[in-house]
N, CA, C and O of each residue as an XYZ file, in Angstrom:
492
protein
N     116.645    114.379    111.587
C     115.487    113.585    111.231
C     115.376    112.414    112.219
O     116.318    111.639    112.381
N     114.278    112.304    112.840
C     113.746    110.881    113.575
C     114.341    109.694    112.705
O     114.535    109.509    111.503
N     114.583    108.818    114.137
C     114.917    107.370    113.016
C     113.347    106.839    112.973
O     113.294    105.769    112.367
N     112.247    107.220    113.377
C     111.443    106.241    113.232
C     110.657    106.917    111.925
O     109.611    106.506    111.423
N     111.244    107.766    111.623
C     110.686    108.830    110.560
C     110.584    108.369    108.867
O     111.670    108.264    108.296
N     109.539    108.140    108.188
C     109.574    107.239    106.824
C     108.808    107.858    105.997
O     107.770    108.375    106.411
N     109.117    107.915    104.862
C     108.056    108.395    103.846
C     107.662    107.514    103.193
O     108.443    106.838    102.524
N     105.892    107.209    103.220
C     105.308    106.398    103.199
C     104.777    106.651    101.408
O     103.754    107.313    101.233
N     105.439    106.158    100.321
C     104.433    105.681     99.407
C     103.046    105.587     98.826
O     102.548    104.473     98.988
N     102.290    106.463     98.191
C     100.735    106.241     98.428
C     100.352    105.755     96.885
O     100.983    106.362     96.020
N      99.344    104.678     96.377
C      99.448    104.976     94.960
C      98.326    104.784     94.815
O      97.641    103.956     95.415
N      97.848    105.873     93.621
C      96.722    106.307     93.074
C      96.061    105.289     92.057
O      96.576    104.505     91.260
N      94.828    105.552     92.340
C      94.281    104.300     90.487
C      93.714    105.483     90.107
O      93.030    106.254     90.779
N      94.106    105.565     88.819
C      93.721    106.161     87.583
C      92.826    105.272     86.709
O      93.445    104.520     85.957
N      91.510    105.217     86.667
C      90.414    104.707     85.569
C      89.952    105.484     84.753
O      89.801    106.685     84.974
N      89.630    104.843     83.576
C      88.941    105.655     82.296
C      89.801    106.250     81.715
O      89.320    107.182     81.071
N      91.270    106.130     81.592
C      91.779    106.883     80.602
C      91.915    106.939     79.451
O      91.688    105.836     78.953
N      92.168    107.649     78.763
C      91.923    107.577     76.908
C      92.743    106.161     76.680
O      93.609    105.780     77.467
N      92.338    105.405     75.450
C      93.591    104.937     75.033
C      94.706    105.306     74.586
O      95.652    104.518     74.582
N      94.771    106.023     74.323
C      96.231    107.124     73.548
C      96.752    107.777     74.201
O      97.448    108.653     73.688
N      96.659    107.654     75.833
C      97.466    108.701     76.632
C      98.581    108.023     76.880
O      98.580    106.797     76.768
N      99.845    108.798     77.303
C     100.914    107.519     77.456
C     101.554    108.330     78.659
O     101.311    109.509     78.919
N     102.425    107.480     79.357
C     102.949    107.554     80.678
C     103.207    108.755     80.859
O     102.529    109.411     81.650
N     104.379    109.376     80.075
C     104.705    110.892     80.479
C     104.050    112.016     80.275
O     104.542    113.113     80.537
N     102.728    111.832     79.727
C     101.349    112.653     79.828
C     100.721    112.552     80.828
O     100.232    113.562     81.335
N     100.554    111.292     81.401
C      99.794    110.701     82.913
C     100.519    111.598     83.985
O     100.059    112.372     84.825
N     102.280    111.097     83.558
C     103.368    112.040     84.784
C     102.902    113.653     84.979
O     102.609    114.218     86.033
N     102.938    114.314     83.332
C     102.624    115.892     83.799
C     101.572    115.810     84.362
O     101.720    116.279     85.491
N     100.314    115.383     84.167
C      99.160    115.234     85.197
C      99.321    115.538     86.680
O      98.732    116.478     87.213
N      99.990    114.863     87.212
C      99.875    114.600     88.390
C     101.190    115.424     89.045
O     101.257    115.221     90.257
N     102.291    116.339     88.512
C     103.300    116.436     88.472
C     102.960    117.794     88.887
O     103.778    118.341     89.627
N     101.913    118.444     88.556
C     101.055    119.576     88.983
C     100.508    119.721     90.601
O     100.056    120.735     91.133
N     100.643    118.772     91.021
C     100.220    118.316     92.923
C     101.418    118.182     93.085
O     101.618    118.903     94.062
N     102.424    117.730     92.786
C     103.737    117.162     93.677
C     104.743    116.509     93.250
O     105.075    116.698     92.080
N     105.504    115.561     94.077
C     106.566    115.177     93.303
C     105.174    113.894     93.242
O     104.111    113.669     93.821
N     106.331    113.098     91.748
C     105.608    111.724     91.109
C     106.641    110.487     91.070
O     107.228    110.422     89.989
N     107.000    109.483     92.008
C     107.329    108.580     91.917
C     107.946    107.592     90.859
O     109.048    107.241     90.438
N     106.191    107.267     90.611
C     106.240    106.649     89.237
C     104.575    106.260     88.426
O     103.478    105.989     88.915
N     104.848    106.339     87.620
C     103.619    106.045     86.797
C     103.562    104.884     85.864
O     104.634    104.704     85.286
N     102.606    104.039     85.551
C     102.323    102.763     85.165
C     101.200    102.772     84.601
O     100.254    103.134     85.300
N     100.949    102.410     83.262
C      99.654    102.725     82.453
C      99.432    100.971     82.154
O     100.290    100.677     81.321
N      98.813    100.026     82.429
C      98.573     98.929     82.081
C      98.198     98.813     80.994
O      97.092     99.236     80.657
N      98.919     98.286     80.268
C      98.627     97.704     78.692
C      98.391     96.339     78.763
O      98.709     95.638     79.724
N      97.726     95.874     77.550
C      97.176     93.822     77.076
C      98.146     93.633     76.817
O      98.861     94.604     76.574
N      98.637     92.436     76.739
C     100.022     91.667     76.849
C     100.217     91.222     75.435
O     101.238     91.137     74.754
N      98.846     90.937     75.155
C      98.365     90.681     73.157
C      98.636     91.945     72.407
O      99.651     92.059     71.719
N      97.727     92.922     72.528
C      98.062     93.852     71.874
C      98.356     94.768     71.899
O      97.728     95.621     71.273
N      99.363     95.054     72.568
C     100.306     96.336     73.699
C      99.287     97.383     73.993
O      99.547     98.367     74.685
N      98.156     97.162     73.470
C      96.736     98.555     73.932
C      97.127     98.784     75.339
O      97.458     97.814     76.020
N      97.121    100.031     75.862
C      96.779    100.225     76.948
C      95.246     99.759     77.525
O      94.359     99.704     76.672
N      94.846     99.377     79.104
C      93.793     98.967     79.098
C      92.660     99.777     79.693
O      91.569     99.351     80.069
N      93.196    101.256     79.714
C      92.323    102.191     80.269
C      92.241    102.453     82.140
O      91.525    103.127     82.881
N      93.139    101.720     82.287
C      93.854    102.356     83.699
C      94.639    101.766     84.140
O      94.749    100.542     84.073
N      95.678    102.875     84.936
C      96.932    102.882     85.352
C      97.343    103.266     87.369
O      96.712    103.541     88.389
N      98.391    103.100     87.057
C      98.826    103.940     88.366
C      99.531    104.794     88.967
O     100.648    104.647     88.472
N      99.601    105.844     89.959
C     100.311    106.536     89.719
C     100.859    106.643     91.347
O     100.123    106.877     92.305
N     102.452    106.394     91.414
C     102.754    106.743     92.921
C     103.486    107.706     93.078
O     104.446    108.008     92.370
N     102.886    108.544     94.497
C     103.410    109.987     95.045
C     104.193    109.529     96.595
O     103.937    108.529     97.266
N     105.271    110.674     96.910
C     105.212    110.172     97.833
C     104.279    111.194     99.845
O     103.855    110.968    100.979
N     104.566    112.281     98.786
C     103.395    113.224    100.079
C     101.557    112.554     99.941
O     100.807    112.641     98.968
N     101.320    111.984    101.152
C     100.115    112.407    101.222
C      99.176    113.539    101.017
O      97.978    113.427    100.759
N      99.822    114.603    101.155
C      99.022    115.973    101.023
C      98.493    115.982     99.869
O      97.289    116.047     99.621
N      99.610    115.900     98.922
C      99.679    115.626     97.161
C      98.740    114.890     96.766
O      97.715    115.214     96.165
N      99.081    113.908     97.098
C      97.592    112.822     96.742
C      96.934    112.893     97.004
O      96.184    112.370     96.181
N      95.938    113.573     98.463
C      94.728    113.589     98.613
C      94.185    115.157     97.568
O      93.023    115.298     97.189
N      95.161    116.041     97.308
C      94.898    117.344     96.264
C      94.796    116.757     95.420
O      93.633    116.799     95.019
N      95.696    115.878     94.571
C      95.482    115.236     93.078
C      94.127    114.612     92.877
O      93.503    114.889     91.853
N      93.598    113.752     93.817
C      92.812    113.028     94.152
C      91.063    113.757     93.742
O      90.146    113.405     93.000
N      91.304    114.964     94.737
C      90.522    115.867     94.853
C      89.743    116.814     93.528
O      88.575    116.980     93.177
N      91.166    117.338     93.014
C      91.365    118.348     91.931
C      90.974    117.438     90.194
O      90.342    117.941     89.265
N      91.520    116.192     90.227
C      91.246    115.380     88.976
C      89.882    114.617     88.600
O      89.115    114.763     87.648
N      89.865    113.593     89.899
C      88.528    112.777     89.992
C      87.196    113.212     89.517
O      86.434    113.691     90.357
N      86.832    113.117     88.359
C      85.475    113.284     87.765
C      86.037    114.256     86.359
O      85.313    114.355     85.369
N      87.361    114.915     86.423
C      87.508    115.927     85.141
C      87.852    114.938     83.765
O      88.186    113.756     83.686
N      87.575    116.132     82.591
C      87.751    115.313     81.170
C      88.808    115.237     80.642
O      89.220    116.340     80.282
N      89.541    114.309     80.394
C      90.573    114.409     79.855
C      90.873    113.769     78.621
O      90.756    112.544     78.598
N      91.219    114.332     77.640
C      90.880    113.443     76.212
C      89.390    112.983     75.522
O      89.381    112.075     74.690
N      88.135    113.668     75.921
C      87.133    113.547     75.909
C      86.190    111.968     76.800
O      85.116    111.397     76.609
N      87.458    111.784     77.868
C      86.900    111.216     78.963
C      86.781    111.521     80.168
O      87.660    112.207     80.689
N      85.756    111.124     80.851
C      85.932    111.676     82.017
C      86.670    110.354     83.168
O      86.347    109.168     83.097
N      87.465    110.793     83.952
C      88.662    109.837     84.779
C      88.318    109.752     86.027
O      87.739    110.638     86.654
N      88.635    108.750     86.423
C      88.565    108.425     87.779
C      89.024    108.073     88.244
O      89.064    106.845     88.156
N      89.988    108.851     89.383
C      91.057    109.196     90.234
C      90.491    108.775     92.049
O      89.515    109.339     92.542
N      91.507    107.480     92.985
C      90.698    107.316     93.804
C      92.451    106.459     94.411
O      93.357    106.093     93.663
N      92.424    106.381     95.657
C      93.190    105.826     96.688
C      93.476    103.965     96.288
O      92.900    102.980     96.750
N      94.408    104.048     95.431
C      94.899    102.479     95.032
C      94.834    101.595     96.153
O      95.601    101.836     97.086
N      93.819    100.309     96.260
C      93.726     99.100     97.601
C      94.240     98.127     96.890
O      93.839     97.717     95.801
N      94.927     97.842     97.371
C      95.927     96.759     97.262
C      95.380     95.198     97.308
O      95.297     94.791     98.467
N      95.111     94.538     96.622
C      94.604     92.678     96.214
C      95.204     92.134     97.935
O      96.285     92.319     98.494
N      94.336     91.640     98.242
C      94.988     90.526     99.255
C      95.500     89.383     99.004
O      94.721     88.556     98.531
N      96.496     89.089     99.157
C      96.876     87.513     98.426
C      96.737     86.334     99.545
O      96.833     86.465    100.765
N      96.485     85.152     98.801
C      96.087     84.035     99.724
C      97.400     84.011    100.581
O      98.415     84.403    100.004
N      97.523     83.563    102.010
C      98.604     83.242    102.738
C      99.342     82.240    102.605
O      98.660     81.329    102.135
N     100.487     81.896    102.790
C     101.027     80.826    102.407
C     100.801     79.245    102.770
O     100.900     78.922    103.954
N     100.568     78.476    102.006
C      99.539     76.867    102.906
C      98.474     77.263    102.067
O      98.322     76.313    101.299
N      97.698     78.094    101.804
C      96.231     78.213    101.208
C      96.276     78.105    100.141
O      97.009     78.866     99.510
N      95.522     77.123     99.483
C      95.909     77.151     98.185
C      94.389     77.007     97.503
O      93.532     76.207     97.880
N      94.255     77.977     96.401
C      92.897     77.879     96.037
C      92.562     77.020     95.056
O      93.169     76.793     94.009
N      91.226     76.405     95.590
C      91.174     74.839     94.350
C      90.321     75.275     92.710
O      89.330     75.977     92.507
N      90.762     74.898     92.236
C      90.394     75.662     90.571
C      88.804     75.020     90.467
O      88.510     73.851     90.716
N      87.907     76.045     90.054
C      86.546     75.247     89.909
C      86.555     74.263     88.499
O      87.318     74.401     87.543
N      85.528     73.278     88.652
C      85.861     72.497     87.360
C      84.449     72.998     86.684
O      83.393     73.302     87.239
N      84.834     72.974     85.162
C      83.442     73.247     84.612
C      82.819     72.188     84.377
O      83.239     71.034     84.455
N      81.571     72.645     84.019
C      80.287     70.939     84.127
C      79.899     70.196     85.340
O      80.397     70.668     86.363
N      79.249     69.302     85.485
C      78.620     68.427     86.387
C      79.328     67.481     86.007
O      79.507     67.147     84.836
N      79.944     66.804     87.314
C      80.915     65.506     87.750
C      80.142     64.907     88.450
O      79.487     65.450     89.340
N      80.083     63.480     88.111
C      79.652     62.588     89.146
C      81.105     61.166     88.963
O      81.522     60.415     88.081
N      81.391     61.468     90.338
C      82.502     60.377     90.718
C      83.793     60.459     89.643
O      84.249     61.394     88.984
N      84.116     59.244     89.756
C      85.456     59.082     88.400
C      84.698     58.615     87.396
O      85.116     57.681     86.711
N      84.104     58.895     87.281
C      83.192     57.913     85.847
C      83.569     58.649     84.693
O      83.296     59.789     85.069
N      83.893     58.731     83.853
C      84.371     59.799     82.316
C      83.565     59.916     81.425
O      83.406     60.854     80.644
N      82.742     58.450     81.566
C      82.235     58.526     79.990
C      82.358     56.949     79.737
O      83.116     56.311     80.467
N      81.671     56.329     78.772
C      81.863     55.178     77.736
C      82.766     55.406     76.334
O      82.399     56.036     75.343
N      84.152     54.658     76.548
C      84.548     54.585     75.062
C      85.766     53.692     76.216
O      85.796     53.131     77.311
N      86.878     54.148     74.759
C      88.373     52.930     75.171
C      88.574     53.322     76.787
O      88.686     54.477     77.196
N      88.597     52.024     77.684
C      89.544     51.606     78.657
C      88.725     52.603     80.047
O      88.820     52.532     81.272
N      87.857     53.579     79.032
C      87.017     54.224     80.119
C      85.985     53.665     80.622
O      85.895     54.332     81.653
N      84.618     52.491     80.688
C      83.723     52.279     80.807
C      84.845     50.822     81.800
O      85.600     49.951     81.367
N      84.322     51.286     83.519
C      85.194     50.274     84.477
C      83.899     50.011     84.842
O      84.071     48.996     85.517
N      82.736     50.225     84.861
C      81.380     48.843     85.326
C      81.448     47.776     85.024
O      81.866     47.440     83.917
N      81.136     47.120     85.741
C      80.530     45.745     85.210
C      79.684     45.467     84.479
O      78.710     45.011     85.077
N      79.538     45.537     83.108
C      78.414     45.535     82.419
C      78.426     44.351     81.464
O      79.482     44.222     80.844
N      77.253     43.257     81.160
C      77.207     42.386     80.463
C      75.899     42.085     79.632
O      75.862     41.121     78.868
């Protein structure tokens, strides 16, 4: 084997899935194209629901562009899914830091009139 030789990771987004499907149902899915990595069904942190899509990593390309191919648009659980090439979030670089929007209309430091807040000069 080449040393410059690597098997590159690819991971799938899975949208629209039932709520009631669970990981090792997602696995045989895809387990039908190739080998399966790993699979990840995103659930709410509140109410362990799954949130109707997941992910799924292979490591042949071939596999994934067949899975890709063969699934994308079929019904599964009386939904239809949507199967497509996982893009990855860009994250801000390091130094960049994003400034939080404020809600409402600000003008200056002014707060308001009540205790210790009203600094005009007013008489």
């Amino acid at each position: 084997m080449p040393d410059n030789y690597s098997i590159k990771q690819m991971d799938i987004f899975v949208g629209s899935i039932p709520f009631k499907l669970k990981e090792k149902e997602l696995r045989a899915i895809f387990e039908k194209y190739g080998e399966v990595e790993s699979v990840k069904i995103v659930k709410s942190k509140v109410t362990r629901q799954n949130k109707g899509f997941g992910f799924v990593s292979m490591p042949d390309e071939d596999a994934v562009r067949m899975a890709i191919h063969e699934l994308n648009g079929t019904e599964l659980m009386g939904r239809e899914i949507e199967v497509s090439i996982s893009e990855k979030k860009e994250k801000p670089q390091t130094g960049e830091k994003t400034k939080p929007k404020q809600a409402g209309k600000t003008t200056g430091n002014f707060r308001g009139i009540g205790k210790g807040y009203d600094k005009r000069n007013r008489k």
